[in-house]
C-alpha positions in Angstrom: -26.5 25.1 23.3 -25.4 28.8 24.1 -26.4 31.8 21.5 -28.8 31.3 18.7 -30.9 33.3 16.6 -29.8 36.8 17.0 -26.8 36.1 19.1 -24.3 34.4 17.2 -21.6 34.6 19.8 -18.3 34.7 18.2 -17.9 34.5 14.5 -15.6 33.4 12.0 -14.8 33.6 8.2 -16.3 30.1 8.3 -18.8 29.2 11.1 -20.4 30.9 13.9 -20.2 29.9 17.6 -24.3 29.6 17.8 -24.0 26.8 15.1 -21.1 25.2 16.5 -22.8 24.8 19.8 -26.0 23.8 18.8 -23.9 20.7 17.2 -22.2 19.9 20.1 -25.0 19.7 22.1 -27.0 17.9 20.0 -23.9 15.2 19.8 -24.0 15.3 23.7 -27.8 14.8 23.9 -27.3 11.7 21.4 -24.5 10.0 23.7 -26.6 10.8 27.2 -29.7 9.4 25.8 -27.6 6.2 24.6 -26.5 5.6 28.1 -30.1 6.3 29.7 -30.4 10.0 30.8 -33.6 11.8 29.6 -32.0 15.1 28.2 -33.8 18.6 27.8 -32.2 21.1 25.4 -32.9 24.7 25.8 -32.9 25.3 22.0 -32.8 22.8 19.6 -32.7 24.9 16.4 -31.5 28.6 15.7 -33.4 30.5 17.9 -32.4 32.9 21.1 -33.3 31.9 24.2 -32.4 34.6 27.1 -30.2 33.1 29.9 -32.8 34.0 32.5 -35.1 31.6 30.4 -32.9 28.9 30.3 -32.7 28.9 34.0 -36.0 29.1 34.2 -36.5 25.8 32.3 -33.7 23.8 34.5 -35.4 24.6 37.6 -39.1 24.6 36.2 -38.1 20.9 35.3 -36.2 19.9 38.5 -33.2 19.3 36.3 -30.5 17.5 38.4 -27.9 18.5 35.7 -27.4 21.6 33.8 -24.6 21.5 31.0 -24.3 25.2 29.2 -22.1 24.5 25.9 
């Protein structure tokens, strides 16, 4: 999930884009896990996590896939 914590990406008079995404991909993990695929999320609750981190963590786990929502 892209933003988080102290980078809200966009924002609106209701939501911001951090907590939009994070509920995506936490939908997307739920479905992917259903059909078999073990899932790694770069955040999992409202926190920043650098791009150069999340990176890091793809290719620190061999990750065949990586999704950025």
């Amino acid at each position: 999930a892209g933003h988080g914590g102290k980078d809200p990406g966009a924002v609106g008079t209701k939501t911001q884009e951090k907590i939009l995404t994070l509920k995506a991909a936490t939908m997307l993990q739920s479905e992917l896990e259903k059909l078999g695929f073990k899932v790694y999320m770069t955040r999992s609750k409202d926190e920043y996590v650098g791009l150069y981190d999340r990176a890091a963590m793809a290719n620190d786990l061999d990750a065949t896939v990586f999704v950025s929502i």
